[in-house]
Structure formats: C-alpha cells, structure tokens
ChimeraX commands (.cxc) that place a marker at each C-alpha (Angstrom):
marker #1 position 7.24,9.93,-11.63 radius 0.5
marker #1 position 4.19,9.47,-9.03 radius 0.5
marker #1 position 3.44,7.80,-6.01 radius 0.5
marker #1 position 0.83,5.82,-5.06 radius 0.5
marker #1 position 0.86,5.66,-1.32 radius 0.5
marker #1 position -1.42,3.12,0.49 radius 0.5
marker #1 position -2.29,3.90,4.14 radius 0.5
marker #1 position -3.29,1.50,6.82 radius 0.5
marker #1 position -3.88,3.93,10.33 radius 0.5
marker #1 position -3.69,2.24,13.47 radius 0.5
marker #1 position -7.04,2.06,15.87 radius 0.5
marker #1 position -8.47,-0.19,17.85 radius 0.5
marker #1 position -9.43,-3.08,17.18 radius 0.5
marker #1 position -7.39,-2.89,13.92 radius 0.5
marker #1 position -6.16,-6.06,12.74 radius 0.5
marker #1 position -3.18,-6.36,10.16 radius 0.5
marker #1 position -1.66,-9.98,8.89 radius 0.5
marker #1 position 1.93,-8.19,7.57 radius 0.5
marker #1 position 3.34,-12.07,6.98 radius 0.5
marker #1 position 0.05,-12.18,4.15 radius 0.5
marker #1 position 0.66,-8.91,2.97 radius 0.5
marker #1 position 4.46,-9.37,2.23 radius 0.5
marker #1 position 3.97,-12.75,1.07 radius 0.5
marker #1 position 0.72,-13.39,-0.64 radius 0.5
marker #1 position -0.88,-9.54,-1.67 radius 0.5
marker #1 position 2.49,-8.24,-2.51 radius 0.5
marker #1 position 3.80,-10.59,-5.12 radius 0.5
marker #1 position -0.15,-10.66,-6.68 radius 0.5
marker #1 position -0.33,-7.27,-7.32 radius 0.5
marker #1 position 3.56,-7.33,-8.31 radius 0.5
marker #1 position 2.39,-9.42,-10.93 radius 0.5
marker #1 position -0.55,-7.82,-12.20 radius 0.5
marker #1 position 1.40,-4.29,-12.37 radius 0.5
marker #1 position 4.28,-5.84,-14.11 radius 0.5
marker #1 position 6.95,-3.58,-16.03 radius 0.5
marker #1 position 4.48,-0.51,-15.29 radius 0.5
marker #1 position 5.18,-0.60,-11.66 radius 0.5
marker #1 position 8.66,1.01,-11.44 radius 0.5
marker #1 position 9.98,1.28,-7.46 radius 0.5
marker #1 position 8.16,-0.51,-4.27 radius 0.5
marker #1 position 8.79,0.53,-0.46 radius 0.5
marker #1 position 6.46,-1.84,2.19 radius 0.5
marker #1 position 7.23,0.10,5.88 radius 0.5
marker #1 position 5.43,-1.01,9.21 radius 0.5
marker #1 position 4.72,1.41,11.69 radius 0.5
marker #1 position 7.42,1.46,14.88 radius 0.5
marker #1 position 6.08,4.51,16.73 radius 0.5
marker #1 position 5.51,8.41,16.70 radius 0.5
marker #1 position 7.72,11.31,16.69 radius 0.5
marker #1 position 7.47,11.91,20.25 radius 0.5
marker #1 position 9.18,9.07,22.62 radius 0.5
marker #1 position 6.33,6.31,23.74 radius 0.5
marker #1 position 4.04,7.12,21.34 radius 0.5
marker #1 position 2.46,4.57,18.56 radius 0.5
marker #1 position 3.00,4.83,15.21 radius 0.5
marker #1 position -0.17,6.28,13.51 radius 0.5
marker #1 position -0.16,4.35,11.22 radius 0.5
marker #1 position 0.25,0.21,11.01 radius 0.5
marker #1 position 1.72,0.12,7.74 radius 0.5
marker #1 position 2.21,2.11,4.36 radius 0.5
marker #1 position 2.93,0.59,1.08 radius 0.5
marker #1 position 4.99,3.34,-1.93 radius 0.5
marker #1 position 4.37,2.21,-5.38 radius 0.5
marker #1 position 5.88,4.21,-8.07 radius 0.5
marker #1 position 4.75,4.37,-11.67 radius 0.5
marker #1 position 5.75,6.97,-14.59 radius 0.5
marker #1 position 2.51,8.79,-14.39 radius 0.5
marker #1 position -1.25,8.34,-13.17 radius 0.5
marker #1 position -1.74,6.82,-16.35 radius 0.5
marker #1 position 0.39,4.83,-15.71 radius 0.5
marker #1 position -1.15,3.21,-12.87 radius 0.5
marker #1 position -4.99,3.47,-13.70 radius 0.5
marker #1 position -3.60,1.38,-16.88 radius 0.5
marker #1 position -1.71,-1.42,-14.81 radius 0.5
marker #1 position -4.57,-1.35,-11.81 radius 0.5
marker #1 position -7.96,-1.17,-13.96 radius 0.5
marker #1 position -7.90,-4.29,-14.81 radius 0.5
marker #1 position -7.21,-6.29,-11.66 radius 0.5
marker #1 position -8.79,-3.73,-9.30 radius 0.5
marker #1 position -11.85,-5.81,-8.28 radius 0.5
marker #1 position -8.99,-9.06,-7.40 radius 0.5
marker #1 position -6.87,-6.65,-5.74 radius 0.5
marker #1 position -9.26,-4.35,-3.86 radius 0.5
marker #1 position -11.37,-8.31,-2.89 radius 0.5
marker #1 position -7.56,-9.57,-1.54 radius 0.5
marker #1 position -7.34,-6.31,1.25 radius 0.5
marker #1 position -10.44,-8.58,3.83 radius 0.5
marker #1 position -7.95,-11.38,3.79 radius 0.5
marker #1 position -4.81,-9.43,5.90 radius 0.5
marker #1 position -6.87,-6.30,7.37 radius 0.5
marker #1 position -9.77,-4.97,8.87 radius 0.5
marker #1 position -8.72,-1.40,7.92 radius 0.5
marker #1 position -10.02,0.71,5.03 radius 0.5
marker #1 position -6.65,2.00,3.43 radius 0.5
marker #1 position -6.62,5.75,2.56 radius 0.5
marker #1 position -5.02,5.98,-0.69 radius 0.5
marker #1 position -2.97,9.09,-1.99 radius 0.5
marker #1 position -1.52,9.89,-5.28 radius 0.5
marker #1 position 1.15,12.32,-5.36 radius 0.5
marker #1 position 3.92,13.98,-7.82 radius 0.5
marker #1 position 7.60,12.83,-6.75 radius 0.5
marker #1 position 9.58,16.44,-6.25 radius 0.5
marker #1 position 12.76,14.95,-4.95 radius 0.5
marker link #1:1,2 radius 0.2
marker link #1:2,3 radius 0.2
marker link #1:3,4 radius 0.2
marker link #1:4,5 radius 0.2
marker link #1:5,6 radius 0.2
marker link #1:6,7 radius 0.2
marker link #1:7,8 radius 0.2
marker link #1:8,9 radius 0.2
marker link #1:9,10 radius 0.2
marker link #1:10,11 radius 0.2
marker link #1:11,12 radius 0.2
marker link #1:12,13 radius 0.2
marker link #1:13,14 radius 0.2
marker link #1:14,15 radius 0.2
marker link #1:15,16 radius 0.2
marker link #1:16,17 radius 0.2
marker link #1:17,18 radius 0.2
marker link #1:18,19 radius 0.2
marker link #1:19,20 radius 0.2
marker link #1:20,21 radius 0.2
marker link #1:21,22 radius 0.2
marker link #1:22,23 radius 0.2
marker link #1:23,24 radius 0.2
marker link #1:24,25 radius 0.2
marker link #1:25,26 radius 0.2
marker link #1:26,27 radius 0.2
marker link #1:27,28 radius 0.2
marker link #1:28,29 radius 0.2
marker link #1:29,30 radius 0.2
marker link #1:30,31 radius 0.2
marker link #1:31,32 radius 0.2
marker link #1:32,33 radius 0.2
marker link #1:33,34 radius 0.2
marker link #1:34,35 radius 0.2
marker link #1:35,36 radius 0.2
marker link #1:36,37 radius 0.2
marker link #1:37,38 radius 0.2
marker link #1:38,39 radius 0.2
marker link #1:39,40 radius 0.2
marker link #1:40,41 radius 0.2
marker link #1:41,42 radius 0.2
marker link #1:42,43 radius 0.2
marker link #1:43,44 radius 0.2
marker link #1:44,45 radius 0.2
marker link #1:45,46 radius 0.2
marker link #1:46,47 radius 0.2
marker link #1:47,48 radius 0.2
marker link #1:48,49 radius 0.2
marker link #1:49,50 radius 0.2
marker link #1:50,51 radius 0.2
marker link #1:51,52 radius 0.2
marker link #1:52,53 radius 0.2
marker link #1:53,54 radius 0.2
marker link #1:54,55 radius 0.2
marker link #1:55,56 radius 0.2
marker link #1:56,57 radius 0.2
marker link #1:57,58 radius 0.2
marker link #1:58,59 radius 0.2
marker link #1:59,60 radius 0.2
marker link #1:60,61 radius 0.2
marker link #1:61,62 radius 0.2
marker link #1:62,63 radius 0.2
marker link #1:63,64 radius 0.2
marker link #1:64,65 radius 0.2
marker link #1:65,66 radius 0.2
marker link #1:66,67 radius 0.2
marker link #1:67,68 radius 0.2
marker link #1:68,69 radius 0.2
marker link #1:69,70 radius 0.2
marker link #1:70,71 radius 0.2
marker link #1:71,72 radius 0.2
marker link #1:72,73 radius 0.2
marker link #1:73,74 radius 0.2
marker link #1:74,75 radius 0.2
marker link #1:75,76 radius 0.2
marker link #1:76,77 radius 0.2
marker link #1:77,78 radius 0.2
marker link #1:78,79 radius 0.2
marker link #1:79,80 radius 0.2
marker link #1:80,81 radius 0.2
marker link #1:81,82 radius 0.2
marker link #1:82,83 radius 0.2
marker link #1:83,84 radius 0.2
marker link #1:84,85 radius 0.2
marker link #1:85,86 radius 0.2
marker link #1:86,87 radius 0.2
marker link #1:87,88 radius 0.2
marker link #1:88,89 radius 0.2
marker link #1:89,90 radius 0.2
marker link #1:90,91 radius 0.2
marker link #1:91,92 radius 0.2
marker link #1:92,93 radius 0.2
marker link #1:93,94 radius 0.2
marker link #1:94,95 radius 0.2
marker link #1:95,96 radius 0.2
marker link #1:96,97 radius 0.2
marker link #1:97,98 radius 0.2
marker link #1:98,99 radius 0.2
marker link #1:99,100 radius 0.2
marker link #1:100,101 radius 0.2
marker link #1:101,102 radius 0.2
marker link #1:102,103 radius 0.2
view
C-alpha cells in the first residue's frame, strides 16, 4: 500500500477555506478516484511540538491506494479538474509526497 500525502504549510498570508475542502474538493476527487482510492485521513493543523507554537502546517490530506499505479491510473484523468479546484479553498501550493506504508 502507498500514501499519497498532500501538504498545505502555514505562512503568512496563507489562506485555507477547510469548510470547501471537506465539503466540495473532498467528495469530487472521492468520486473521481472511486474503488482505487482505498483509506482517506483529512487533519488540520492545531500547533507544534513545543507548547505555543503553530502548527507548520494548515492542513494535510492521506490518501491511500494499492500502489503508485494505482493512483497515477485513478488521478490522470481528472488531474487538470482537480489540480484547477485547489485556487478555489487556498492560496498555498501543496507539496505532495508519495511514500511506501511500513506499518
């Protein structure tokens, strides 16, 4: 199994409409994905390890497929409605990891 983990860092100025992403980008890509997309985890950011600190990041989003095939299959063809849906809940360019799950 992999992860695709989607990255939204906090910074100034940085502007991110959770109620759109949990109601309106969520259940579109949910869609497009379909069976493929196998386990979903949405977190927002509370704060960092040390006490008063922020969170560095504003939110991260854990989508789980079977491989990396997996997901290029189930994303290639909506990427371009997907990737176009990101300007409507945030002003932050995700970073965008893919990574084995160990454990």
């Amino acid at each position: 199994m992999i992860k695709v983990n989607v990255l939204y860092p906090a910074s100034d100025g940085a502007r991110f409409d959770m109620d759109y992403y949990l109601n309106q980008h969520t259940p579109m890509f949910r869609a497009r994905f379909g069976d493929a997309l196998l386990s979903l985890a949405i977190e927002q950011g509370l704060a960092g390890a040390a006490p008063g600190t922020a969170a560095p990041f504003i939110a991260l989003c854990h989508l789980g497929f079977a491989s990396v095939e997996a997901f290029q299959a189930a994303f290639a063809p909506h990427a371009a409605e997907i990737m176009a849906d990101i300007a409507n809940y945030t002003n932050i360019e995700p970073i965008i990891q893919i990574s084995a799950v160990k454990l």
